[in-house]
C-alpha positions as CSV (number, residue, x, y, z in Angstrom):
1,X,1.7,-27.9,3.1
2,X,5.3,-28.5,3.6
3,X,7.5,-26.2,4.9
4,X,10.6,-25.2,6.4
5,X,12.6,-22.4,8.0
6,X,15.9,-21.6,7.0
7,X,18.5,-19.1,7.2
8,X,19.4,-16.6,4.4
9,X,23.0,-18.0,3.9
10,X,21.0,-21.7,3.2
11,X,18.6,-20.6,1.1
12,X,22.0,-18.6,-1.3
13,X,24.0,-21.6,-0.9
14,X,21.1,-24.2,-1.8
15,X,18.2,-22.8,-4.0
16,X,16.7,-26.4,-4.8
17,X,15.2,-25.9,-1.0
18,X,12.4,-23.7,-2.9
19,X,11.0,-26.6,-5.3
20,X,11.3,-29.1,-2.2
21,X,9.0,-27.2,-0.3
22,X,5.4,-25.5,-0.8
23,X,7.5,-22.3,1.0
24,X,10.1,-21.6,3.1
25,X,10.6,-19.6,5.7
26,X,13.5,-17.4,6.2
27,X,14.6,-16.2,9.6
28,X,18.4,-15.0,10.4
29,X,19.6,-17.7,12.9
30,X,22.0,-15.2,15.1
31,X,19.1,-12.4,15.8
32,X,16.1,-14.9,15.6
33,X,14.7,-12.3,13.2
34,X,11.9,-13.5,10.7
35,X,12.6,-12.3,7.1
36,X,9.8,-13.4,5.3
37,X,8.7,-16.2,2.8
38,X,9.7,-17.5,-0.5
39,X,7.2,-19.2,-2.3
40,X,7.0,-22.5,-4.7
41,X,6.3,-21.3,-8.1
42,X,3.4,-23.7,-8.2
43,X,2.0,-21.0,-6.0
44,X,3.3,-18.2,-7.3
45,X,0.2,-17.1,-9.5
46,X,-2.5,-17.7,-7.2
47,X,-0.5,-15.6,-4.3
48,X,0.1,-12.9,-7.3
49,X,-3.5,-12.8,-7.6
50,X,-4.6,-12.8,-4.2
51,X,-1.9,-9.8,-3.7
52,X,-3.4,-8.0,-6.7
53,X,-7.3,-8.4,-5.3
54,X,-6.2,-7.6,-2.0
55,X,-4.5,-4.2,-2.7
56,X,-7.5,-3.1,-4.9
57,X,-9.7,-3.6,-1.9
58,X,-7.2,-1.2,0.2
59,X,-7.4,1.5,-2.9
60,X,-11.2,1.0,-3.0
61,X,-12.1,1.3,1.0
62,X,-9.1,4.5,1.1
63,X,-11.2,6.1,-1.8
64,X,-14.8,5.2,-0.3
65,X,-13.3,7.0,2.8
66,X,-12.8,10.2,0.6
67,X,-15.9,9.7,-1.6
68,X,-17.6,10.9,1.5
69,X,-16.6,14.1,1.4
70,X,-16.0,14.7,-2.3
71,X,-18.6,17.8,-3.1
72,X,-19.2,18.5,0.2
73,X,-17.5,22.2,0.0
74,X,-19.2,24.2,-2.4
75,X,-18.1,27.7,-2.9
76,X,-19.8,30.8,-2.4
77,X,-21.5,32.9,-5.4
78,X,-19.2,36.0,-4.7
79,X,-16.3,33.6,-5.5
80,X,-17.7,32.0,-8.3
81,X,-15.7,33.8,-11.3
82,X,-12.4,34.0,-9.2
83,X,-8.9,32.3,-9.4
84,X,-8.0,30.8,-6.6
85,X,-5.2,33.4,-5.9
86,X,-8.3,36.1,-6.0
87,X,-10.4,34.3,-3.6
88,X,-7.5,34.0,-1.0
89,X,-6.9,38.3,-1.9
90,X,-10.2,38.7,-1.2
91,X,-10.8,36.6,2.2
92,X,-7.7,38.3,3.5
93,X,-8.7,41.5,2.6
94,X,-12.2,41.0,4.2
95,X,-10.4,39.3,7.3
96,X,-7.5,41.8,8.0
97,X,-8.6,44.7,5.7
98,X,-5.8,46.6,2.9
């Protein structure tokens, strides 16, 4: 792959770096700071794709972490015809008294 780093005042002043180059690299020269990346648009898909696959796989290991405990509280039979603003009435009641 070729690449190059440049600064962000290059890369506005000469865009034509991008089809030169498989990416480039953009770092501000004063701080030494990286930036990030820009991309060649022959590229562009398969990185869209990869991005799309990847964050999927975040959203399904984040909701495998909470399918474990999905139906896990059940609620008891003398709260089973209550709103929830009755059951908390009732548990402070029970807890505290009138």
């Amino acid at each position: 792959m070729i690449t190059k780093t440049v600064s962000i005042r290059e890369l506005l002043r000469n865009s034509k770096l991008l089809d030169d180059y498989d990416y480039v690299e953009v770092e501000n020269k004063k701080t030494h700071e990286y930036k990030g990346i820009f991309i060649s648009a022959k590229y562009a898909d398969e990185f869209k794709q990869y991005l799309t696959t990847r964050k999927k796989q975040q959203i399904d290991q984040k909701l495998d972490r909470l399918r474990k405990f999905a139906g896990k509280g059940k609620i008891e039979e003398r709260f089973s015809e209550l709103s929830s603003s009755q059951i908390r009435k009732q548990m402070a009641e029970e807890k505290y008294g009138e």
